[in-house]
C-alpha positions as semicolon CSV with decimal commas, in nm:
position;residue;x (nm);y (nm);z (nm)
1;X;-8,079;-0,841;3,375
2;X;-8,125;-1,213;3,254
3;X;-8,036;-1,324;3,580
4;X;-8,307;-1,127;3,777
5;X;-8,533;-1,255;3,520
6;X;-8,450;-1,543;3,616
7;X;-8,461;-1,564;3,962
8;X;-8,851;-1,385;3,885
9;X;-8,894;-1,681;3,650
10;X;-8,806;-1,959;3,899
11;X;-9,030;-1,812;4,158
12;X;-9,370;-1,724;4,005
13;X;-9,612;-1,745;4,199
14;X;-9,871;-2,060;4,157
15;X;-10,193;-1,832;4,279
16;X;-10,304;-1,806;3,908
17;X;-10,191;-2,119;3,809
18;X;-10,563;-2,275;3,743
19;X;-10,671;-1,970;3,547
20;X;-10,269;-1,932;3,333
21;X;-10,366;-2,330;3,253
22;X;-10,714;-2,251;3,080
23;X;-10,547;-1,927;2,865
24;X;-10,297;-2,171;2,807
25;X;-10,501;-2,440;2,632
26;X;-10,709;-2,182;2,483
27;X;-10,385;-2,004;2,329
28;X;-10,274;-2,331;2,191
29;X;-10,568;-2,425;2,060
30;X;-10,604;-2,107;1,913
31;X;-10,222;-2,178;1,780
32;X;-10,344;-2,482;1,633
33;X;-10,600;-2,368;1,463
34;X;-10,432;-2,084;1,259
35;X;-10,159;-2,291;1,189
36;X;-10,378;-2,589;1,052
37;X;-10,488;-2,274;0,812
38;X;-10,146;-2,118;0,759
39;X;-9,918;-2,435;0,683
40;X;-10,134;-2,625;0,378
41;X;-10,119;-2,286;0,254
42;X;-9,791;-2,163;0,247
43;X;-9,684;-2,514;0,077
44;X;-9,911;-2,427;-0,223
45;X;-9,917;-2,200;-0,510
46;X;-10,203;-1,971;-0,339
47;X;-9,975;-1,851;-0,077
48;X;-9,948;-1,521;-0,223
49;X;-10,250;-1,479;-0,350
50;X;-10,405;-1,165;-0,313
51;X;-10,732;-1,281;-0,181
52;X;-10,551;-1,441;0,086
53;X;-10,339;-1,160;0,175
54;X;-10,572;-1,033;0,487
55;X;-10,651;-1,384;0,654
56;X;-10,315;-1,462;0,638
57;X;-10,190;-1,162;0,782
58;X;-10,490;-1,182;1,069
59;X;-10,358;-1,579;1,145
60;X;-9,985;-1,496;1,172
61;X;-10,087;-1,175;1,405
62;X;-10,302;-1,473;1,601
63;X;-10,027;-1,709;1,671
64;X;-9,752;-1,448;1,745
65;X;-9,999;-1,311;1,993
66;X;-10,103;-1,646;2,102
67;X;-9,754;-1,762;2,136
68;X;-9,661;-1,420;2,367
69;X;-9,912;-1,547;2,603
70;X;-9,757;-1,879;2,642
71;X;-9,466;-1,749;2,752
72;X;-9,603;-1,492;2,986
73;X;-9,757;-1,829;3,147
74;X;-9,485;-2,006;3,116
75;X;-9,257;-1,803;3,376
76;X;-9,183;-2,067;3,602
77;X;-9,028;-2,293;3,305
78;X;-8,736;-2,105;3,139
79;X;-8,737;-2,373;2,832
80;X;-9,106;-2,310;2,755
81;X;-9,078;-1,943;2,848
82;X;-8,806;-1,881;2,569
83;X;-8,970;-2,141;2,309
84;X;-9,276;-1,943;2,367
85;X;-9,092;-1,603;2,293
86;X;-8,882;-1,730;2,046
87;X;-9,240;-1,866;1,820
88;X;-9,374;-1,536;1,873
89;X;-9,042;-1,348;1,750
90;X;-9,003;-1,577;1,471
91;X;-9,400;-1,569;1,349
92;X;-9,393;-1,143;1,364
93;X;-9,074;-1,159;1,168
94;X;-9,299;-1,433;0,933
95;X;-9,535;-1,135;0,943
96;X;-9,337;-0,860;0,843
97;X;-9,192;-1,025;0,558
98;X;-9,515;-1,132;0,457
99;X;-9,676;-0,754;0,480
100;X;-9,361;-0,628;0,270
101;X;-9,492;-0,937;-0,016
102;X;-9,128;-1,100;0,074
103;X;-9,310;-1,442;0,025
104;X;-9,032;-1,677;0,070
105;X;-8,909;-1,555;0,327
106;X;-9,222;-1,567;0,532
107;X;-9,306;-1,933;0,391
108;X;-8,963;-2,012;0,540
109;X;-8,994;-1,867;0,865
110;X;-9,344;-2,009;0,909
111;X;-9,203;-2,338;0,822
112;X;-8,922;-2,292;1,101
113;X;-9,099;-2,209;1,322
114;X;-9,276;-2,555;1,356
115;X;-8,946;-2,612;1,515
116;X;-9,010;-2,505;1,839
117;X;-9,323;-2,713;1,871
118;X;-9,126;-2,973;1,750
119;X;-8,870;-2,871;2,089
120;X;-9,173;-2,805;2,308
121;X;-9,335;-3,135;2,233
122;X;-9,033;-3,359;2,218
123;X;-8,935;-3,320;2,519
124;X;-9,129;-3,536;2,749
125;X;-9,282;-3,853;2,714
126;X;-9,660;-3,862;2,525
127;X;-9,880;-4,174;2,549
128;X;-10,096;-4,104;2,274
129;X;-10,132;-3,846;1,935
130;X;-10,339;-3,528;1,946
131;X;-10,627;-3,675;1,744
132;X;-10,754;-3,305;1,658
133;X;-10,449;-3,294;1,438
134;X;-10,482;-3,677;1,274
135;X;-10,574;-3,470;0,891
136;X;-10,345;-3,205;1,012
137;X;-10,071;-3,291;0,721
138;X;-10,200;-3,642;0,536
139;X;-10,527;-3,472;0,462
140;X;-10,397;-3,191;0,325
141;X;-10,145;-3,083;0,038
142;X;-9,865;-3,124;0,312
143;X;-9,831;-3,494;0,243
144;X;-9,690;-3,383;-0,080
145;X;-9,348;-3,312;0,123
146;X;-9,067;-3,518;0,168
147;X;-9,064;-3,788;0,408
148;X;-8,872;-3,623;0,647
149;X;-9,055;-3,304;0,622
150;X;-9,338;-3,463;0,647
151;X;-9,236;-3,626;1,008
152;X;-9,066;-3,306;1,126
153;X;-9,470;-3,106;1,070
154;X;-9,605;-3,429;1,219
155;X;-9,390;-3,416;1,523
156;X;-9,488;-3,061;1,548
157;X;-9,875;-3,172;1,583
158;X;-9,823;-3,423;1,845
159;X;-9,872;-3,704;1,529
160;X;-9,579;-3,923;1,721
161;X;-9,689;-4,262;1,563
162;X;-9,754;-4,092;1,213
163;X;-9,379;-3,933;1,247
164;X;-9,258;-4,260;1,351
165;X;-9,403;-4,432;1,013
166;X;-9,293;-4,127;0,803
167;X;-8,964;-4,182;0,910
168;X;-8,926;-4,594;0,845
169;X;-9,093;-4,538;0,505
170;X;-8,783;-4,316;0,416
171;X;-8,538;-4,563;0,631
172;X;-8,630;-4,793;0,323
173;X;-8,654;-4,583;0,053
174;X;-8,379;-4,740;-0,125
175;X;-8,350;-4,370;-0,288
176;X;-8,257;-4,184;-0,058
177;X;-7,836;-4,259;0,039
178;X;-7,763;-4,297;0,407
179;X;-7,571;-3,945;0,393
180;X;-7,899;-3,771;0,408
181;X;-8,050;-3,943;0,664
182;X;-7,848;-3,805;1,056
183;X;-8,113;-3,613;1,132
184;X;-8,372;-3,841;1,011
185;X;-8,207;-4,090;1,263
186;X;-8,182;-3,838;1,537
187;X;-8,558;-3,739;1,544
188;X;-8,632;-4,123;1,533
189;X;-8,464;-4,175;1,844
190;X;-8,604;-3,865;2,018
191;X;-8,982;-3,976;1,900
192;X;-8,841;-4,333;2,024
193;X;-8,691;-4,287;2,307
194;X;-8,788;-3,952;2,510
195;X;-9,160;-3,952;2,348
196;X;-9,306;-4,297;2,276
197;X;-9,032;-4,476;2,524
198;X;-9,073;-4,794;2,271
199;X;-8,774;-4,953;2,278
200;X;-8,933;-5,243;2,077
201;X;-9,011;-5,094;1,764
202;X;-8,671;-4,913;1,777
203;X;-8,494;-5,200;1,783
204;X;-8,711;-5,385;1,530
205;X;-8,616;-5,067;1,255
206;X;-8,278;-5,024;1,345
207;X;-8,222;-5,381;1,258
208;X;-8,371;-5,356;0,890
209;X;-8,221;-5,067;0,848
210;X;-7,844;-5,226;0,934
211;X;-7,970;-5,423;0,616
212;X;-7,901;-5,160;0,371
213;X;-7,618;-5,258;0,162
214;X;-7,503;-4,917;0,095
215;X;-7,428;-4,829;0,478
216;X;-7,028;-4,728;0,531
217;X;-6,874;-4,918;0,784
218;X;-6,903;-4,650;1,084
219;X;-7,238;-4,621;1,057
220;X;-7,309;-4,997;1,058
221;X;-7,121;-5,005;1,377
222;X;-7,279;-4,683;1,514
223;X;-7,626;-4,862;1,447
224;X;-7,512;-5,164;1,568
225;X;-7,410;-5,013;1,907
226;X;-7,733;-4,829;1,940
227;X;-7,913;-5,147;1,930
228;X;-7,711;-5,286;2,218
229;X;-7,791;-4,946;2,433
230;X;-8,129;-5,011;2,365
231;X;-8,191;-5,382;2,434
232;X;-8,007;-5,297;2,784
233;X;-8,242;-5,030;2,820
234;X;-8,514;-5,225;2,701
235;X;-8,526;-5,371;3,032
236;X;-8,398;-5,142;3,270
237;X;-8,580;-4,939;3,433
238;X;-8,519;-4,523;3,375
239;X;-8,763;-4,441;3,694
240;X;-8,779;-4,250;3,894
241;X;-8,583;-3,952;3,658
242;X;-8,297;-3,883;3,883
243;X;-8,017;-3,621;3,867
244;X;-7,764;-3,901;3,934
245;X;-7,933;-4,110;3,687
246;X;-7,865;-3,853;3,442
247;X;-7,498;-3,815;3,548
248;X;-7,447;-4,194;3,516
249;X;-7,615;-4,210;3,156
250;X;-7,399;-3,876;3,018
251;X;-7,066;-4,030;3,236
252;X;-7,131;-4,360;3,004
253;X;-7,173;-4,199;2,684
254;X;-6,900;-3,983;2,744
255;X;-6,613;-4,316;2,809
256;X;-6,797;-4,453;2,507
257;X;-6,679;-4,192;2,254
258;X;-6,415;-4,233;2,038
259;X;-6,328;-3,886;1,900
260;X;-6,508;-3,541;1,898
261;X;-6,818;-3,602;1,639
262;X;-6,827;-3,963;1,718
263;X;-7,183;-4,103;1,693
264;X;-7,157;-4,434;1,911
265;X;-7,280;-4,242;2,212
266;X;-7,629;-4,127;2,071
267;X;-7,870;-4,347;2,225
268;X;-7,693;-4,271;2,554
269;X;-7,721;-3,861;2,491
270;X;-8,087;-3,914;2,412
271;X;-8,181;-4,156;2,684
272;X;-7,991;-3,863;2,938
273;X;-8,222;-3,601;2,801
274;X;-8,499;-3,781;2,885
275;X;-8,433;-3,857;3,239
276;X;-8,323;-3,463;3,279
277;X;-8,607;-3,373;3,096
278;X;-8,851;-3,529;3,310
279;X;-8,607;-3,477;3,643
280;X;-8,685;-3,088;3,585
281;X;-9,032;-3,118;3,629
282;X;-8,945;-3,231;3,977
283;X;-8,833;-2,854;4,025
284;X;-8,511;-2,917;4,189
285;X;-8,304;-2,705;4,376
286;X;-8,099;-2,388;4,215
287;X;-7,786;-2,600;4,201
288;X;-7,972;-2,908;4,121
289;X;-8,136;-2,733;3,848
290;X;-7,780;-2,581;3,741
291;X;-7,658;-2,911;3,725
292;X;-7,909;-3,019;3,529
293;X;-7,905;-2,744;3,256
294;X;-7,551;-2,811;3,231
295;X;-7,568;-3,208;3,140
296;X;-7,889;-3,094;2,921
297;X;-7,633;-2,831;2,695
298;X;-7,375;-3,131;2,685
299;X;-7,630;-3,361;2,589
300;X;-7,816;-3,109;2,295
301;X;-7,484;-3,068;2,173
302;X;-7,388;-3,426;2,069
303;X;-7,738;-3,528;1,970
304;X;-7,695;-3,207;1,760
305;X;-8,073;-3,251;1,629
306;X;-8,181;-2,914;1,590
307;X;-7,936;-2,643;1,443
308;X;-8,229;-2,380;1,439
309;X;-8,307;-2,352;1,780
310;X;-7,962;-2,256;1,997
311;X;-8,084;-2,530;2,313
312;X;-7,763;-2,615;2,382
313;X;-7,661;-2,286;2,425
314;X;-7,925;-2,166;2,636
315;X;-7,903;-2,486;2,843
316;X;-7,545;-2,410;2,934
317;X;-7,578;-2,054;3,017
318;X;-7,880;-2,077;3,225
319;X;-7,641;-2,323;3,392
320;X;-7,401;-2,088;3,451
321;X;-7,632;-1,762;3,540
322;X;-7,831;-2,011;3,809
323;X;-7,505;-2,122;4,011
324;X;-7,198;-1,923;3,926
325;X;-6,976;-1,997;4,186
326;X;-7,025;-2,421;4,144
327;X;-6,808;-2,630;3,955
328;X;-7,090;-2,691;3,720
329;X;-7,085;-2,307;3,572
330;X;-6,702;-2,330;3,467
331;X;-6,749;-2,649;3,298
332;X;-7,064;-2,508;3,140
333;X;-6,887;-2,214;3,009
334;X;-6,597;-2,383;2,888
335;X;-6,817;-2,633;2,655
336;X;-7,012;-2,283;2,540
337;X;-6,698;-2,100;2,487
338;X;-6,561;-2,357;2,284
339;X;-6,842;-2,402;2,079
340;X;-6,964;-2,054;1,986
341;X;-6,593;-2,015;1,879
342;X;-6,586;-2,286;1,692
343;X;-6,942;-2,206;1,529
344;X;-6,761;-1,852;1,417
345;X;-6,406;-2,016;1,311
346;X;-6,341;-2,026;0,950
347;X;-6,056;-2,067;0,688
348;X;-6,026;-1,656;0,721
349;X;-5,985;-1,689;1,148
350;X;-6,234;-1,612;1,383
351;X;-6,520;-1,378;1,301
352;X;-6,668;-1,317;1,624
353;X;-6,973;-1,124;1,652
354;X;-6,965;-0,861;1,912
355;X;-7,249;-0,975;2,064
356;X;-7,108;-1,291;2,146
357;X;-6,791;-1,171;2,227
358;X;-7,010;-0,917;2,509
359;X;-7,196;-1,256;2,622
360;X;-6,863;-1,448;2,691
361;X;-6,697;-1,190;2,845
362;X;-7,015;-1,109;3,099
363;X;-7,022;-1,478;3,150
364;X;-6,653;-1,514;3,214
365;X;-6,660;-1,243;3,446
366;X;-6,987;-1,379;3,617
367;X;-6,786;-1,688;3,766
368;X;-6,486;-1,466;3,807
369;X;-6,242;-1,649;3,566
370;X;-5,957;-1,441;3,468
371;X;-5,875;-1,518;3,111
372;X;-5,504;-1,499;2,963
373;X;-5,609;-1,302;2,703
374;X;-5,953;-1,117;2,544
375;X;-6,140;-1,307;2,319
């Protein structure tokens, strides 16, 4: 079924495409809007209020609708087609909750679901912020957040540059231990690197941050390496977005690690992305495209940025439902095999779902490996 979805997907046809574009802005500016309501909100103590209770529940109804008719338009681009879906699943769950007075709950799923506008928006490179959202979060009671919450809902609004300075105010806050910041330092690459593509001003806070007396000595060196990626890259030239660019970049991050959760390789993981990223716009051949998905799952994994949103995942099965007789789709499902059964190993065993136990076994069969035993 997913794979004659997909095959539908791939080949939409572009007739409509000038009127999909105007419901598209519409529906995100519509998105915007109830958001820009919902958000200050749901960080204060009015959020359950029962004044509120109908406006709230009209907005979330908005956005879920809103966000079903991005991904109807969005058929031709599988990513945007399931962040679409995914918003709109995760704002009527925000809904329900909310309806049943399960407040929490709902705050928390509104707040997650920022998320995947954070996913959508990150992806490819922006020149300049959205400057409909420039009060979106420091004119409202959202600047009360932390730092890095702050930067995560600014990322969300296309506020790259205000993100960016979020994020080297808490770099410095002498605070805040290095422990806490990974994904802090992961999002400042991605705003760095695949968004803003200014090397410069990574470099320049990198380099105070190596500073910090209290950084262990991996992390120093991690850093340290990082910088040397990106004074190379500084100057090198990441045009046009290639496939075999993108091989080349994952093939030197891969010699460059050291063990399984090693670090070093970040900046090369992140620079990959973006060249894929932008390479998939070029809408490549199926096996192109398979190829691609495949380097983008390996990639999502070891930048490990997001653990809300399943990219990886996705990336690696759509890379295995789009070609399943390449080399590509048994590497693919090997790397997604390994790591859903790691995700579901514990000090009991393994505790795999059923679900996921189907979804590897229909994969499995799909390139016609013949396993030594069931999972």
């Amino acid at each position: 079924m997913l794979q004659s979805f997909m095959v539908a997907a791939l080949c939409a046809a572009a007739a409509a495409a000038d009127l999909a574009d105007e419901e598209t802005r519409e529906a995100m500016r519509e998105i915007f809007q109830s958001m820009r309501y919902l958000l200050p909100l749901s960080a204060g103590d009015s959020w359950q209020d029962a004044e509120q209770a109908e406006p709230v529940r009209d907005a979330l109804q908005t956005v879920a609708e809103r966000a079903s008719l991005l991904a109807e338009h969005a058929q031709g681009d599988l990513e945007l087609h399931y962040l679409g879906s995914a918003l709109a699943a995760t704002l009527r769950k925000a809904l329900q909750r909310y309806e049943r007075a399960e407040f929490e709950p709902a705050r928390f799923l509104l707040l997650r679901a920022t998320d995947y506008c954070i996913a959508c928006h990150s992806r490819l490179p922006a020149h300049k912020d959205a400057p409909q959202a420039v009060d979106f979060v420091n004119g409202t009671v959202l600047v009360n957040l932390t730092l890095g919450q702050r930067a995560r809902l600014q990322m969300a609004t296309r506020r790259f540059d205000d993100a960016l300075a979020s994020l080297e105010t808490l770099f410095a806050a002498s605070g805040v231990h290095p422990s806490q910041l990974p994904g802090a330092l992961v999002d400042y690459l991605i705003i760095s690197i695949r968004v803003r593509r200014d090397f410069d001003r990574a470099l320049d806070t990198l380099h105070r941050f190596t500073q910090r007396s209290d950084l262990w000595i991996d992390l120093r060196a991690d850093i340290r390496h990082w910088l040397d990626v990106l004074r190379e890259f500084r100057s090198t030239p990441l045009d046009p977005p290639t496939l075999a660019l993108g091989i080349e970049l994952i093939e030197r991050a891969t010699d460059g690690r050291r063990y399984t959760t090693d670090r070093r390789s970040l900046v090369h993981y992140v620079l990959a992305s973006s060249v894929l990223h932008r390479f998939l716009e070029s809408q490549p051949q199926r096996d192109e495209l398979a190829h691609a998905y495949y380097l983008l799952g390996l990639s999502e994994y070891r930048i490990g940025g997001n653990f809300w949103i399943p990219q990886g995942e996705l990336f690696l099965e759509w890379a295995i439902r789009l070609a399943p007789a390449s080399p590509v789709a048994a590497d693919a499902y090997a790397l997604l095999e390994e790591e859903i059964l790691a995700g579901y190993t514990g000090s009991s065993g393994l505790h795999l779902p059923e679900d996921e136990r189907q979804r590897l076994q229909s994969l499995r069969a799909l390139i016609g490996a013949r396993p030594e035993q069931e999972l």
